[in-house]
C-alpha positions as CSV (number, residue, x, y, z in Angstrom):
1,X,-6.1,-19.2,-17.6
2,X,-6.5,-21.4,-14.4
3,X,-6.9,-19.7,-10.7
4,X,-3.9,-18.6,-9.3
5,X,-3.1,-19.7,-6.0
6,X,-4.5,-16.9,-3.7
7,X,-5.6,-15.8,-0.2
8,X,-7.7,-12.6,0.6
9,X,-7.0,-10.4,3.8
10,X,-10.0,-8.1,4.3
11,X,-9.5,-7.4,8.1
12,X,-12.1,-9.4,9.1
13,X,-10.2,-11.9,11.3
14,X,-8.2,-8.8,12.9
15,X,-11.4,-6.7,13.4
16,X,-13.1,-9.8,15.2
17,X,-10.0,-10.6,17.9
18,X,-10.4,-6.8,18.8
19,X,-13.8,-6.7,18.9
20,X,-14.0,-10.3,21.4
21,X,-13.1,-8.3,24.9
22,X,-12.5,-11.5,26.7
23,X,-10.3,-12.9,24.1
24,X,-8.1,-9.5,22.9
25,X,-7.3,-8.9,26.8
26,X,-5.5,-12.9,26.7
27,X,-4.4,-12.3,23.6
28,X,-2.6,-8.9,24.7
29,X,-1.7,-10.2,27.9
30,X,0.2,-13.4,26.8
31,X,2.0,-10.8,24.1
32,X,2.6,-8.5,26.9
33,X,4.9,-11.5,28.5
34,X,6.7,-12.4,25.9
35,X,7.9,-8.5,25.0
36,X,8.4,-7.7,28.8
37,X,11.8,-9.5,28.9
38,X,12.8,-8.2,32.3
39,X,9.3,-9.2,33.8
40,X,9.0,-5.5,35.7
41,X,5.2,-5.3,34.2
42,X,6.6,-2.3,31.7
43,X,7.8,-2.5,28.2
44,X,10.5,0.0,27.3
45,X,11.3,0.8,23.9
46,X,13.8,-1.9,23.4
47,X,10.9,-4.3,23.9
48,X,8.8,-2.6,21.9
49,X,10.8,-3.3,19.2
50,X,9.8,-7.0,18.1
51,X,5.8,-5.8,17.8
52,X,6.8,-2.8,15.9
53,X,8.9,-5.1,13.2
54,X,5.8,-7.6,13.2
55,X,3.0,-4.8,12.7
56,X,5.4,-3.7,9.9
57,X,5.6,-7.3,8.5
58,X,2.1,-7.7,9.0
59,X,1.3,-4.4,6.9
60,X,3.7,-5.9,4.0
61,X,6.6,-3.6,5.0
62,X,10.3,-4.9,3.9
63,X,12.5,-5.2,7.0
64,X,13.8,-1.9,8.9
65,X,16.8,-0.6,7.5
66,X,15.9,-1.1,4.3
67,X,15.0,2.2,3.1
68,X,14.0,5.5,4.5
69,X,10.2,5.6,3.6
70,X,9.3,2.4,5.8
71,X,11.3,3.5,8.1
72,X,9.9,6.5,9.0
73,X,6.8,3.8,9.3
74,X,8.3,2.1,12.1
75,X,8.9,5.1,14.1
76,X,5.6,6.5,13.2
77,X,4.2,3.1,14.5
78,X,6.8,3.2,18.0
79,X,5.7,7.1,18.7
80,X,2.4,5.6,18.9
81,X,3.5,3.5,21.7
82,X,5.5,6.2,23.4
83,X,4.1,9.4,22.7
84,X,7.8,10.2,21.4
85,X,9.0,9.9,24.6
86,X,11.6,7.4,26.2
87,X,9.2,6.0,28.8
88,X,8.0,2.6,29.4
89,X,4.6,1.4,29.0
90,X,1.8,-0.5,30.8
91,X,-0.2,-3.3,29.4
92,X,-3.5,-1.1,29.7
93,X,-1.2,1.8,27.5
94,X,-0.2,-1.1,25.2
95,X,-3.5,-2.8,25.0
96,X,-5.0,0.7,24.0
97,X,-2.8,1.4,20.9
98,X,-2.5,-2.4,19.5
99,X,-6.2,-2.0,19.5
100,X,-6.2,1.3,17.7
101,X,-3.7,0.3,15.1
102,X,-5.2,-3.4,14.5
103,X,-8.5,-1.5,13.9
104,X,-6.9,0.3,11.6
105,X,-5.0,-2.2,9.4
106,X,-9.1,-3.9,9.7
107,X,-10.6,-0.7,8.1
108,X,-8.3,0.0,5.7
109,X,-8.3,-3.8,4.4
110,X,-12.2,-3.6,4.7
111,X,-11.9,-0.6,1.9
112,X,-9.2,-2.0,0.2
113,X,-9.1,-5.6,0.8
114,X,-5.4,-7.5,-0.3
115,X,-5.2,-10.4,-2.0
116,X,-1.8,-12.7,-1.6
117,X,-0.6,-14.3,-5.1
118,X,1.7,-16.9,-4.9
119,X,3.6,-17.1,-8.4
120,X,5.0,-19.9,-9.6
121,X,5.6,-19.8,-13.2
122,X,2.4,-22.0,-14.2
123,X,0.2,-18.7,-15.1
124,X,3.2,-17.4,-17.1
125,X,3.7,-20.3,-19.2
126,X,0.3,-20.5,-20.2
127,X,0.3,-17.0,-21.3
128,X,3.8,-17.5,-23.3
129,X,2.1,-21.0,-25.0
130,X,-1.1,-19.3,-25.3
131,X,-2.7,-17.7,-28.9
132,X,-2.7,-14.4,-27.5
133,X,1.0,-14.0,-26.5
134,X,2.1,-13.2,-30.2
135,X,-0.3,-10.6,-30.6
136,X,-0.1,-8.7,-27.2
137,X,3.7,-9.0,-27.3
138,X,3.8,-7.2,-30.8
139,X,1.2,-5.2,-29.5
140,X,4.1,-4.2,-26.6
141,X,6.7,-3.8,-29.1
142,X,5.0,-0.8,-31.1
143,X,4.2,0.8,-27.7
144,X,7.6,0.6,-26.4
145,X,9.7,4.5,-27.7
146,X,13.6,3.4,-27.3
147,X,14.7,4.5,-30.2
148,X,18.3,2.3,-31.1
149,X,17.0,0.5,-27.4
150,X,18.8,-2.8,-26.8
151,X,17.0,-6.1,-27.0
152,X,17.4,-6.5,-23.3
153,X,15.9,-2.7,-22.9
154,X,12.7,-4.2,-24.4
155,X,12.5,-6.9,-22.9
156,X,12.7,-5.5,-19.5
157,X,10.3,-2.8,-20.4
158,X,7.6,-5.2,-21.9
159,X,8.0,-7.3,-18.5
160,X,7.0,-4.3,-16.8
161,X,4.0,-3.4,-18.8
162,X,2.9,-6.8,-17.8
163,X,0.7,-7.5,-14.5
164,X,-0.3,-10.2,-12.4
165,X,-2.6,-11.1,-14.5
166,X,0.0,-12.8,-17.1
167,X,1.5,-14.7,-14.2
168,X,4.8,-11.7,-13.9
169,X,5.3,-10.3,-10.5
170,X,6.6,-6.8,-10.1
171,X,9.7,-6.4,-12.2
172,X,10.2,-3.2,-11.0
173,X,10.9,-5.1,-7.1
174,X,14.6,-5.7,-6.4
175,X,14.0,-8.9,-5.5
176,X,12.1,-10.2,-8.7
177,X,15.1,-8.3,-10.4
178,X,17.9,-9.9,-8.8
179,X,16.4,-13.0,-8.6
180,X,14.3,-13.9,-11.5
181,X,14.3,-11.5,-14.7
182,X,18.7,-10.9,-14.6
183,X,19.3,-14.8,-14.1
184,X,16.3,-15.5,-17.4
185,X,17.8,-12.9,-19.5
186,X,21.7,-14.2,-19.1
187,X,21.1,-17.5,-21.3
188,X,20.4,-14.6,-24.5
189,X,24.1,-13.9,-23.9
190,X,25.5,-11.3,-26.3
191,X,22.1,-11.2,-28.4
192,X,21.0,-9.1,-25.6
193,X,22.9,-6.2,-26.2
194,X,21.9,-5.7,-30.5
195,X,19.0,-3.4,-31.1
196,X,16.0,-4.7,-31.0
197,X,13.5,-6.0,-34.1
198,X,10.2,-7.0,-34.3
199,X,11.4,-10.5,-35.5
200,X,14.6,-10.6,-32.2
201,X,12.2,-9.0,-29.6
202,X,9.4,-11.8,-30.4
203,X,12.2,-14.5,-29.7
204,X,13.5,-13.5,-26.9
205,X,10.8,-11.9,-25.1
206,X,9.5,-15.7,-25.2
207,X,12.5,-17.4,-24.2
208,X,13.5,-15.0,-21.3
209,X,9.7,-15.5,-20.3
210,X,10.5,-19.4,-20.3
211,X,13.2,-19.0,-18.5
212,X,11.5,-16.5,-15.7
213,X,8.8,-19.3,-15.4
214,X,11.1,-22.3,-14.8
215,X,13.1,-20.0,-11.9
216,X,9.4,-19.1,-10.0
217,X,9.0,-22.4,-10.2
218,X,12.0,-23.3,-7.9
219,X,11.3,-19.5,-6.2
220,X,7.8,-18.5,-6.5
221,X,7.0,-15.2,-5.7
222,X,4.6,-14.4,-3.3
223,X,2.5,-10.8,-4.2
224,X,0.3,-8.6,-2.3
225,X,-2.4,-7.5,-4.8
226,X,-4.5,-4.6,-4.2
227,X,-7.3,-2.6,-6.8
228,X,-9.4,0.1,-6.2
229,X,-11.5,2.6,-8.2
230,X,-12.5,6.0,-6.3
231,X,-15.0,7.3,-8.8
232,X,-16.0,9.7,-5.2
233,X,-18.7,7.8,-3.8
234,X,-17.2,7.5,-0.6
235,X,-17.3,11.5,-0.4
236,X,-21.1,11.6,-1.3
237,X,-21.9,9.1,1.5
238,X,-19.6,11.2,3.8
239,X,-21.4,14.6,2.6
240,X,-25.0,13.4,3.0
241,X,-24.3,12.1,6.9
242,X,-24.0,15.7,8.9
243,X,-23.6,13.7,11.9
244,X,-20.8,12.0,9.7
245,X,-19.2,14.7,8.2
246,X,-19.4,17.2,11.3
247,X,-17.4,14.5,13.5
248,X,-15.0,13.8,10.4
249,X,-14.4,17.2,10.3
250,X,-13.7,17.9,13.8
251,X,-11.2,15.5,14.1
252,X,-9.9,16.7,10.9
253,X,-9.3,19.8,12.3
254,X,-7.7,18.9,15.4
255,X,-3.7,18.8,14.0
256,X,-3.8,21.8,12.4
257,X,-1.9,25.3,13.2
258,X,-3.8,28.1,14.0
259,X,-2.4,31.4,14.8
260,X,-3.1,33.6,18.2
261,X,-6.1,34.3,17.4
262,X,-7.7,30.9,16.5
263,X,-7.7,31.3,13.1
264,X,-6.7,28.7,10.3
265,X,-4.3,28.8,7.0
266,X,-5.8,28.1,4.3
267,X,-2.8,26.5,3.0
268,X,-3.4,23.9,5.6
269,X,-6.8,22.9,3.5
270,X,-3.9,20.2,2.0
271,X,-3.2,18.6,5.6
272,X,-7.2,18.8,6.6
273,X,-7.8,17.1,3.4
274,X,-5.5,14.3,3.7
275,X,-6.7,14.1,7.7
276,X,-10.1,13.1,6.0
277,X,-9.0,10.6,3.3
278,X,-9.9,7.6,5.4
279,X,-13.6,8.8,6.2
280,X,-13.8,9.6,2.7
281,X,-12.9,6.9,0.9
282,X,-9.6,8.5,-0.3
283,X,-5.7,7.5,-0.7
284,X,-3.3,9.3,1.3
285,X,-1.6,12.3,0.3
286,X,1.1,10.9,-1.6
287,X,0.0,8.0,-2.4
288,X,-1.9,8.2,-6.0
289,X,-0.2,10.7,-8.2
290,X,-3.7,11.4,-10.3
291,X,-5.6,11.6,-6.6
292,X,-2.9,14.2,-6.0
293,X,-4.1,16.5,-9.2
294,X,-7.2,16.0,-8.7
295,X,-7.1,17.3,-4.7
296,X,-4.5,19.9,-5.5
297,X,-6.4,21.4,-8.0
298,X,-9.9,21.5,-5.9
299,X,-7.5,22.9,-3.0
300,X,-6.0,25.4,-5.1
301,X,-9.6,26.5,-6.9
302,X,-10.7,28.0,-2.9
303,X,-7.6,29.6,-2.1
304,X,-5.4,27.0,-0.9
305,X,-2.1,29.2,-1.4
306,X,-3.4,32.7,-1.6
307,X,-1.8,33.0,2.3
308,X,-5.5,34.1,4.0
309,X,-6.5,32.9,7.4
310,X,-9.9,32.0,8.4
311,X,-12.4,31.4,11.2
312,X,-12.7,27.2,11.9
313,X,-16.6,27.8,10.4
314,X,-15.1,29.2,7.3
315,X,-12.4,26.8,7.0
316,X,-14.7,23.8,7.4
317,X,-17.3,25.4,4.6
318,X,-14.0,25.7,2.7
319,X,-13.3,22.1,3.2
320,X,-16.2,20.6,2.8
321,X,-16.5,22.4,-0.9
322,X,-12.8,21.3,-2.1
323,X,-14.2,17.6,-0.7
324,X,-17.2,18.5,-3.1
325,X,-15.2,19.2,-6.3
326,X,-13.2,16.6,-6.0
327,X,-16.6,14.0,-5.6
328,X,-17.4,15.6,-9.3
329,X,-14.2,15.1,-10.6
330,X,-13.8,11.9,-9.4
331,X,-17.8,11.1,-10.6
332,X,-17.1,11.8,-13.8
333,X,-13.6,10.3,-14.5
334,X,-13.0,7.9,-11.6
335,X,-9.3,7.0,-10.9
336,X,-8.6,3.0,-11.3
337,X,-5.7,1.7,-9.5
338,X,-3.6,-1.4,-9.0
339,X,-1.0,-2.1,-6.8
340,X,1.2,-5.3,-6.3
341,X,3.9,-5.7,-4.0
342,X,6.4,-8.6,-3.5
343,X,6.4,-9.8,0.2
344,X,7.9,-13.5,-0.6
345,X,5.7,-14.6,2.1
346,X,1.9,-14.4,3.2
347,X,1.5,-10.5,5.3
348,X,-0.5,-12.9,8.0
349,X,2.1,-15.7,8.3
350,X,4.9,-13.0,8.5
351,X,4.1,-11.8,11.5
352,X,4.0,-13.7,15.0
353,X,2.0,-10.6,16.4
354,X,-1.1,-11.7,14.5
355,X,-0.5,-15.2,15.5
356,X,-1.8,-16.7,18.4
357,X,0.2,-17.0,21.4
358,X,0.9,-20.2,23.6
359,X,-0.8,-20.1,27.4
């Protein structure tokens, strides 16, 4: 199969604007202007606005409003602005955080770097044309449990146990839905709704795949593209740096509830955990559903939910074993995932933030 048409974002263009004093500081000031539309040398939260949509486009979020879960992104991202409060902001504030997020979208892209597929249809049609597309598509069929399922049931499922990799973006994204598989399974008309056979599924998995190829062609679809394996190396390079792991755990520490006398829940072991992820080379809470046994279970094997409170010492030994367990979980049966995400556009060209200002 020929390259796909791709373009890797590993932070190191953000990291090195930051890291250039002389240029960030022109870079921030000419954004500074073009926010500050009343020119009083403060940007209130209405002006705000425009960088937090274009740190969310530039972190391959779909636009606010559309659902609940990046929105509660976008105010994360404004409370960092504003402290949660209503106040406006000087350039040295804003400065400050634009630096501190932009480092982070740099680190986390460092770890997990992003590569941007554009999808046109060309890798697809290979793989339908190919002498492998028989095989793997029968191979489909037998994995596929619907019992009495429609041919149009099958189809859709066997487009969504295909990848990238076959030239088949996400067809799981509304977009790709509404705009590519719905309009390539119409021409099957009635066809569609008959159970589906080896013999029928064969057929029409190839012409609806046709058909999907010829409309990417006219609207390609552009794919963030993200894999990582955390077989718990991170957490071995965190636990053999004390210097390391003391500070990590420190500012671990720092958002969690303690009662009047200074001791910890251990039921907060789950938020201490999560406050570590980045230093350890682990997903956020939430993010990995494996990651989340595997973390759950070390948290619950030292008395996560038994309802105790401990000294901070105690709590950090505490921690630092549940980060143990789960390094020799993780050693011996690392956790491989992939992720692709339909952006229609490349995350650096989507946001004017990123983008060099005029003098």
């Amino acid at each position: 199969m020929k390259a796909m048409k791709s373009e890797v974002m590993d932070g190191f263009d953000i990291k090195e604007l930051v890291e250039n004093d002389n240029v960030f500081s022109n870079f921030v000031h000419h954004k500074f202007q073009e926010l500050d539309s009343d020119c009083d040398g403060k940007l209130s939260v209405k002006d705000l606005q425009p960088a937090v949509q274009d740190i969310g486009a530039a972190l391959g979020l779909p636009a606010h409003g559309s659902s609940p879960e990046s929105d509660h992104i976008y105010s994360e991202v404004l409370n960092e602005f504003t402290h949660g409060k209503q106040e406006k902001i000087s350039k040295i504030q804003f400065k400050e955080v634009l630096s501190d997020i932009l480092l982070g979208m740099a680190a986390g892209l460092k770890r997990d770097p992003v590569v941007i597929l554009r999808i046109d249809g060309d890798d697809l049609l290979e793989f339908v044309n190919g002498p492998t597309f028989e095989p793997e598509i029968l191979s489909l069929f037998s994995e596929i449990d619907l019992p009495e399922g429609s041919l149009k049931d099958y189809i859709i499922k066997a487009f969504e146990k295909l990848s990238v990799d076959q030239g088949v973006p996400p067809p799981t994204d509304p977009w790709v839905m509404t705009n590519i598989l719905e309009p390539a399974l119409e021409p099957l008309g009635d066809s569609l709704d008959e159970t589906a056979s080896q013999v029928t599924f064969v057929a029409g998995f190839k012409r609806a795949s046709q058909n999907a190829a010829s409309l990417l062609k006219d609207q390609p679809a552009i794919v963030a593209h993200s894999q990582n394996t955390f077989d718990g190396s991170g957490i071995r390079r965190l636990l053999s740096n004390k210097f390391e792991l003391d500070k990590a755990l420190d500012a671990a520490l720092k958002s969690v509830s303690r009662d009047r006398h200074g001791k910890i829940p251990k039921e907060c072991l789950s938020v201490a955990v999560d406050n570590l992820g980045a230093s350890a080379g682990l997903p956020p809470l939430g993010a990995v559903e494996q990651m989340d046994n595997i973390a759950t279970e070390a948290i619950k094997m030292f008395g996560g939910g038994d309802g105790k409170t401990v000294k901070e010492d105690e709590f950090k030994k505490l921690l630092t074993e549940v980060l143990g367990s789960i390094m020799l979980q993780l050693e011996g049966n690392p956790v491989s995932i992939s992720i692709n995400s339909v952006v229609h556009e490349p995350l650096a060209s989507s946001s004017t933030l990123l983008q060099p200002s005029s003098p």
